[in-house]
N, C-alpha and C positions, 0 to 999 in steps of 0.2 A: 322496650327491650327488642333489641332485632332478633328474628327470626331465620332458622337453619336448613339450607336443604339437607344438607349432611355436616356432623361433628364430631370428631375422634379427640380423644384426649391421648399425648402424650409423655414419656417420663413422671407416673404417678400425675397426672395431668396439671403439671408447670407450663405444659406447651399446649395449646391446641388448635389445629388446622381445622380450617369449618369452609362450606360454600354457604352463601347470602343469601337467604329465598328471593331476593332481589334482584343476583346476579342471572346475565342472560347467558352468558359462556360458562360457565361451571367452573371459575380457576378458582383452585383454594387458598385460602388467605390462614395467614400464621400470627397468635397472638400470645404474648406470655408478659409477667412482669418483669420492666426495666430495671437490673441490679446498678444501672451507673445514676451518677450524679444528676448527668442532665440530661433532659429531654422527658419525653409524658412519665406517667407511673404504667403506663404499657407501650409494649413496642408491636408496632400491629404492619404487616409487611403482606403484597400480595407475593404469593408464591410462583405465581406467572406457568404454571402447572396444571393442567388437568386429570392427571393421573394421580391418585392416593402415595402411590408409590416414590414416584420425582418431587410432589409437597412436601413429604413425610420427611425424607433426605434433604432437602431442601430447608425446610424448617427447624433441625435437628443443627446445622451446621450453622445458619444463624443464630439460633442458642447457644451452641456451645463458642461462638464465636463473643458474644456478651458475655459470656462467664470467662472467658478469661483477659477480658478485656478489667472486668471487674477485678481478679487475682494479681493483673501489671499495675494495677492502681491507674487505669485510667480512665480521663472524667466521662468521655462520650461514645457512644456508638461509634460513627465514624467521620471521617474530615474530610471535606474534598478541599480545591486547590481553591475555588471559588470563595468557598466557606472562611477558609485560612484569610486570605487579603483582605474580604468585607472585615470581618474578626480583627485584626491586624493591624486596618487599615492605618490608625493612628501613629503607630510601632515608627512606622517609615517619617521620615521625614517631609515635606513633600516635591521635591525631587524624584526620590525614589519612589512613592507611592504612585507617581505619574508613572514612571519606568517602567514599573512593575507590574500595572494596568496594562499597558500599553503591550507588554510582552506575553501577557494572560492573552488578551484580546486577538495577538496577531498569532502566537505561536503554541503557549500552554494550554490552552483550553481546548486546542487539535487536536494534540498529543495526548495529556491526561485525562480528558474530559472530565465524567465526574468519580473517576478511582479516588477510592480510600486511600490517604497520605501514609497510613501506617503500615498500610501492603506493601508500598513503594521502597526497594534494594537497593545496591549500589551497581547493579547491573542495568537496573531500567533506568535509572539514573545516567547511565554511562550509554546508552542506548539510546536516551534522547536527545545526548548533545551532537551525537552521529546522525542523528535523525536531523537535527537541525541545520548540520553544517550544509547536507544535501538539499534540504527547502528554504536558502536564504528569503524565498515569498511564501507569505500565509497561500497554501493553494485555492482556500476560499474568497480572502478576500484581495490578493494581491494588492495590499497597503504597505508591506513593511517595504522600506527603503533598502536597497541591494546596493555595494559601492561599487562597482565595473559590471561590465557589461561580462567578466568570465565568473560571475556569480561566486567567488571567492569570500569566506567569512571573515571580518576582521576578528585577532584573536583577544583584543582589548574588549569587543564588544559581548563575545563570548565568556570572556572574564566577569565580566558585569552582569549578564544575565545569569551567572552559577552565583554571582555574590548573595543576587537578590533572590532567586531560589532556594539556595539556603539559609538566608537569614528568615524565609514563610517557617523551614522547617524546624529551625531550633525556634524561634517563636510557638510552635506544638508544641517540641520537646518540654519548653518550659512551663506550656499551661498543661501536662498530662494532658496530650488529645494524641501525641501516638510515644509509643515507647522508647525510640531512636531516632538521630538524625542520619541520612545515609550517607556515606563518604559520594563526594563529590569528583573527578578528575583534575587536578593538580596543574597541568599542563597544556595546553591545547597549541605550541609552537610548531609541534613534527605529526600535526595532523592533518591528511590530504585537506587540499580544497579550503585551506586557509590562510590569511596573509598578517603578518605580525609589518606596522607602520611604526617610526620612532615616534614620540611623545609629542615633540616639536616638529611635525611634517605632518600630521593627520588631517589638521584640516588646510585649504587653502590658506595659505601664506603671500600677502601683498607685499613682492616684491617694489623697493624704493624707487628704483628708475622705471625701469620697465613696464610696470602695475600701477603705479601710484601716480607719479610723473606725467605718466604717454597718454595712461587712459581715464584712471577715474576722475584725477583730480580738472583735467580740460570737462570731463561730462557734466561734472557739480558747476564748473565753472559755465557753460552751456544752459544748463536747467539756472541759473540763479541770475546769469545774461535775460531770459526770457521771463522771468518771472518780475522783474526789472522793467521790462519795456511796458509802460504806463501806456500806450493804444491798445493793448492786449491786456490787461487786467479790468478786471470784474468791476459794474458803475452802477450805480442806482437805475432801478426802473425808469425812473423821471430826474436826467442827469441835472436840472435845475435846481432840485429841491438836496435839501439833506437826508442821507442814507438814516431808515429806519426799519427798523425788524421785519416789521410787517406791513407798514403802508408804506415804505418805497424801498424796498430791499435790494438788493445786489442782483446783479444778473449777469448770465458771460456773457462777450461781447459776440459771440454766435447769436445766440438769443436773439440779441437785441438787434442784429444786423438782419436775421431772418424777419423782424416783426418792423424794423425801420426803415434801416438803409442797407440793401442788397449789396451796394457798390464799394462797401467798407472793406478796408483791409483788415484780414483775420489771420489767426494760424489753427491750424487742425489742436493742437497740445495746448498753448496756452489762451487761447480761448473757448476751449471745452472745458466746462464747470468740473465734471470726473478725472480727466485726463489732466490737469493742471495742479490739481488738489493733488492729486498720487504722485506727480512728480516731485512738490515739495515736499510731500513727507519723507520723498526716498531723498534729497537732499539733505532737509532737516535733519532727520535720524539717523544718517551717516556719518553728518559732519559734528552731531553733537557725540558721538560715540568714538569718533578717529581724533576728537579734542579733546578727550575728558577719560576715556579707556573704560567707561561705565561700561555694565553687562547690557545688550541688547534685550535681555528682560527686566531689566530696571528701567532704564528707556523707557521703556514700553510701557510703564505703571507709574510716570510723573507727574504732577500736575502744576502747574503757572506755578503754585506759588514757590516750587523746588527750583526755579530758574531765578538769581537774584545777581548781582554788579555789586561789585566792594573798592572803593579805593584803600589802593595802602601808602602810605603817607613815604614808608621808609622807601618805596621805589617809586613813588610818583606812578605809578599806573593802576588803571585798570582791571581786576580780574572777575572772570565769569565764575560765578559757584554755583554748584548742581548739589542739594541738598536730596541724601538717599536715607531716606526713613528703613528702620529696621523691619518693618513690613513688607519694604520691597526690596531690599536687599536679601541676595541668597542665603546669605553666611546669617541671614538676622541680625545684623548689627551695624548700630547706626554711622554713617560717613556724612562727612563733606567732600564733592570732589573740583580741583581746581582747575579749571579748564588750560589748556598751554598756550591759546592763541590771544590770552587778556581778554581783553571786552569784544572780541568779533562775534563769540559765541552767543553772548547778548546781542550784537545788533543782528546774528540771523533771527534768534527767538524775536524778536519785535517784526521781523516784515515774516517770519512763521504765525503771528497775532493776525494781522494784517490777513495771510492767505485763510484761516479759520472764518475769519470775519465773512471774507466773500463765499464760502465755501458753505456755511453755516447757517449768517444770517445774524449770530451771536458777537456778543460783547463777554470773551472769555474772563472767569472771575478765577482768583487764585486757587479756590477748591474743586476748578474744572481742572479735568483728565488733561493734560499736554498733547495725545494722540489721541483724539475722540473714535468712537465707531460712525465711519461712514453709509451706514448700510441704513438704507432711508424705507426698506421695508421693515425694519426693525424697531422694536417700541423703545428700545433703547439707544436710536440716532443723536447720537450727542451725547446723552446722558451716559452711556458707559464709552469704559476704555475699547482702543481701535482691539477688534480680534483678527490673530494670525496677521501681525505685521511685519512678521519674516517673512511671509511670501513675496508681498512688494518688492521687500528688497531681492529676493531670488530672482524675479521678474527682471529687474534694470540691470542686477549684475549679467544677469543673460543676454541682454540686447548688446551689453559693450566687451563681450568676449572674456569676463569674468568669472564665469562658473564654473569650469571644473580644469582641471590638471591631472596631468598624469605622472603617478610616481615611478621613475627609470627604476629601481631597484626590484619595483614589485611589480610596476604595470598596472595600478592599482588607481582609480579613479578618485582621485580627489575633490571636495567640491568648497568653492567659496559661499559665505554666506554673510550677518551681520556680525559673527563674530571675528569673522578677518578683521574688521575692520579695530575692533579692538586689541588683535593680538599686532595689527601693525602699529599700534598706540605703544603696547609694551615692548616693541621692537625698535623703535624708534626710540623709548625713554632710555630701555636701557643703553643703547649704542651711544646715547649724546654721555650718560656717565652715571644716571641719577641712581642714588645708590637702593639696594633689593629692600631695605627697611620702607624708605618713603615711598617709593611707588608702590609695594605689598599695601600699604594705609589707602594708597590713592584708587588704586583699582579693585580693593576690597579681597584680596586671596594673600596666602601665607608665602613668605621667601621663597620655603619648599618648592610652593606649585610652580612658582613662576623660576624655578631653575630645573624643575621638571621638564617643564612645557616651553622653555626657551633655552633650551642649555646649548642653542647654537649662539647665540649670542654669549653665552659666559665665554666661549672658544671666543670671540672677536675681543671681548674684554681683558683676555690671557694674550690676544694677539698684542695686541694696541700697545699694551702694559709690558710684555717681556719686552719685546721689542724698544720700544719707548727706554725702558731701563736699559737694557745691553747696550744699545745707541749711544745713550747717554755716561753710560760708567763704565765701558770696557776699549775705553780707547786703545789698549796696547795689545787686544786681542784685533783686533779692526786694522792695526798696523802690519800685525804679522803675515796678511794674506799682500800678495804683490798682483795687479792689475791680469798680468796672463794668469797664475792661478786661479784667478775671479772667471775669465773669461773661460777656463777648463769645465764650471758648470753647469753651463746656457742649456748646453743640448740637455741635461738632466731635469734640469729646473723647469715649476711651473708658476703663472700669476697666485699668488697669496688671496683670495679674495673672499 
């Protein structure tokens, strides 16, 4: 039995505050029984108090605060934000559950720290998303991502963080841990210091000519020139003998020039083991992503034996199929997808074998990872999948003047990443005609989204099509205009494009 320097009993002694003979500061501590469901059969709290008087009050308001916490019918003392997500965590998807982390970690756990969820009004509610539009960066750990340099919030982003804040709190609502859920703000368009993007403009968009054409597609074609020139690729220790794991393994041709022949022609990129390796994967995984429309986190969780070649008899050719198990698809649900360029897509994956091979050391089997982890301090080199392969690609899109764009309407910095490369996949599908049903199968999301998120292309579909029809079936409306009234509308007119 612990022992008291001082103990008062109060309320018919339901409550009572005591000092610890133990204790070296004197703060009195408050203990009474728990009336809710969960947690101990006593609630024993320090009252952070020295004086009889601020414990006594102190200890009185946390009681009366459990009795009627007990009368709303709810299960526990109290909820923090933290407690909610661990709690929760399943509730989300895990999209969201990442999101949601992610948003605790950089911005919520600033703000609310560890306040009771069921304190929480529609005012500090409305108080933090003011608070937030002002610190687009966590002040502690300047990690969150800002899109322009005029620190403006996007209002989609802002939308997303109140979805997932209030889906913590009706997830309470519903297990009784607080009484209400708080109204949320509605709105956030005509709020200073924020920028509303269209649907289809948010992220970097590869333009056909300009983007596609000029620069990335000559870069791929550059990286795959080099990777190509056989003086420069990776040779056995002992180029006499045949390549073996571990008694005569692969080596770059740096290496082997430093230890043999000085006088060897080399290149900095493809005969450095690291630098050569990272080039092909940003090749690799660009070009299986801009031919197949796969998600860049699908991608990124394939392995050999998801890459397979099918002939089809009825067209005589070729085609590459990329097998997405419902594991690693987002939506959870199982695809096939059919690459657009036939069998090229397979012959990169064979000289992508090839670059592993030298890279590795390994004879890839069908249950290995397609993007292994290059990190060779890691116990997991090889054996797991590559982490953070979207960096890479941020990395090369930076070197060839692919990174960011600026929105004229907002001013609003946009950035490319591996998912451009997909959305130039459904940009391209949809433009050549392929109707919203089969590509929604091919690249694994609903018509909806993809007339959400590309509804400039449905305007070139309505272009193509009116036009195309009126051309063709209103001949006597096309008669009625006479060459100078045609030429009345130059100065008004502009290119269609």
């Amino acid at each position: 039995m612990p022992s008291y320097k001082q103990m008062k009993n109060l309320l018919n002694g339901d409550v009572q505050i005591y000092i610890l003979e133990s204790a070296k500061s004197d703060v009195w501590q408050v203990r009474f029984r728990n009336p809710l469901e969960s947690g101990g059969h006593y609630v024993r709290r320090s009252t952070k108090h020295r004086d009889e008087a601020s414990a006594t009050r102190f200890a009185l308001n946390l009681y009366n605060e459990y009795s009627a916490r007990k009368h709303l019918g709810l299960a526990t003392g109290n909820i923090t934000l933290r407690q909610a997500l661990d709690r929760f965590a399943n509730d989300f998807d895990p999209v969201g559950r990442k999101m949601a982390e992610k948003a605790y970690q950089t911005y919520w756990h600033e703000y609310f720290g560890d306040m009771d969820l069921a304190k929480v009004r529609v005012d500090y509610i409305r108080a933090y998303f003011k608070w937030r539009v002002k610190n687009p960066k966590s002040v502690k750990t300047e990690s969150a991502w800002k899109s322009s340099d005029t620190g403006s919030v996007s209002v989609s982003t802002l939308k997303l963080e109140r979805n997932l804040l209030r889906r913590v709190f009706n997830f309470c609502k519903e297990a009784s841990l607080i009484l209400d859920a708080p109204s949320f703000p509605r709105k956030f368009e005509t709020w200073d210091n924020t920028h509303n993007i269209a649907s289809n403009k948010r992220r970097g968009r590869l333009d056909l000519k300009e983007d596609y054409e000029k620069v990335l597609s000559p870069y791929l074609q550059s990286i795959h020139k080099g990777l190509q020139t056989r003086k420069w690729a990776a040779q056995p220790a002992n180029p006499e003998e045949p390549w073996h794991p571990t008694k005569n393994p692969y080596e770059s041709r740096l290496k082997w020039k430093n230890r043999r022949d000085k006088n060897r022609d080399t290149h900095k990129v493809w005969c450095h083991l690291r630098s050569r390796y990272n080039h092909a994967f940003f090749w690799f995984f660009s070009n299986i992503i801009l031919n197949s429309g796969i998600r860049p986190s699908e991608a990124a969780k394939l392995k050999h034996g998801d890459i397979t070649i099918r002939y089809d008899e009825a067209t005589e050719r070729y085609f590459t199929l990329i097998n997405i198990d419902r594991t690693v698809s987002k939506v959870r649900k199982h695809r096939v997808a059919i690459c657009r360029d036939y069998a090229e897509s397979f012959r990169r994956y064979l000289y992508w074998k090839t670059e592993i091979k030298y890279r590795f050391n390994r004879e890839p089997k069908d249950s290995d990872w397609l993007f292994p982890s290059s990190n060779e301090k890691s116990e997991g080199f090889y054996i797991e999948r590559r982490d953070k392969p979207l960096n890479t690609i941020r990395v090369h899109m930076k070197k060839i003047g692919l990174h960011r764009r600026t929105d004229m309407r907002t001013g609003v910095d946009t950035f490319f990443s591996a998912y451009s490369f997909r959305s130039f996949y459904i940009t391209i599908m949809l433009r050549n005609g392929l109707d919203l049903y089969t590509l929604s199968k091919q690249v694994g999301t609903s018509p909806q989204t993809i007339i959400k998120q590309y509804d400039v292309n449905e305007n070139w579909f309505l272009r193509d099509r009116m036009v195309g029809h009126l051309h063709a079936n209103d001949e006597h409306l096309r008669q009625g205009f006479q060459s100078g009234a045609m030429k009345a509308f130059e100065k008004f007119a502009t290119v269609w494009d």
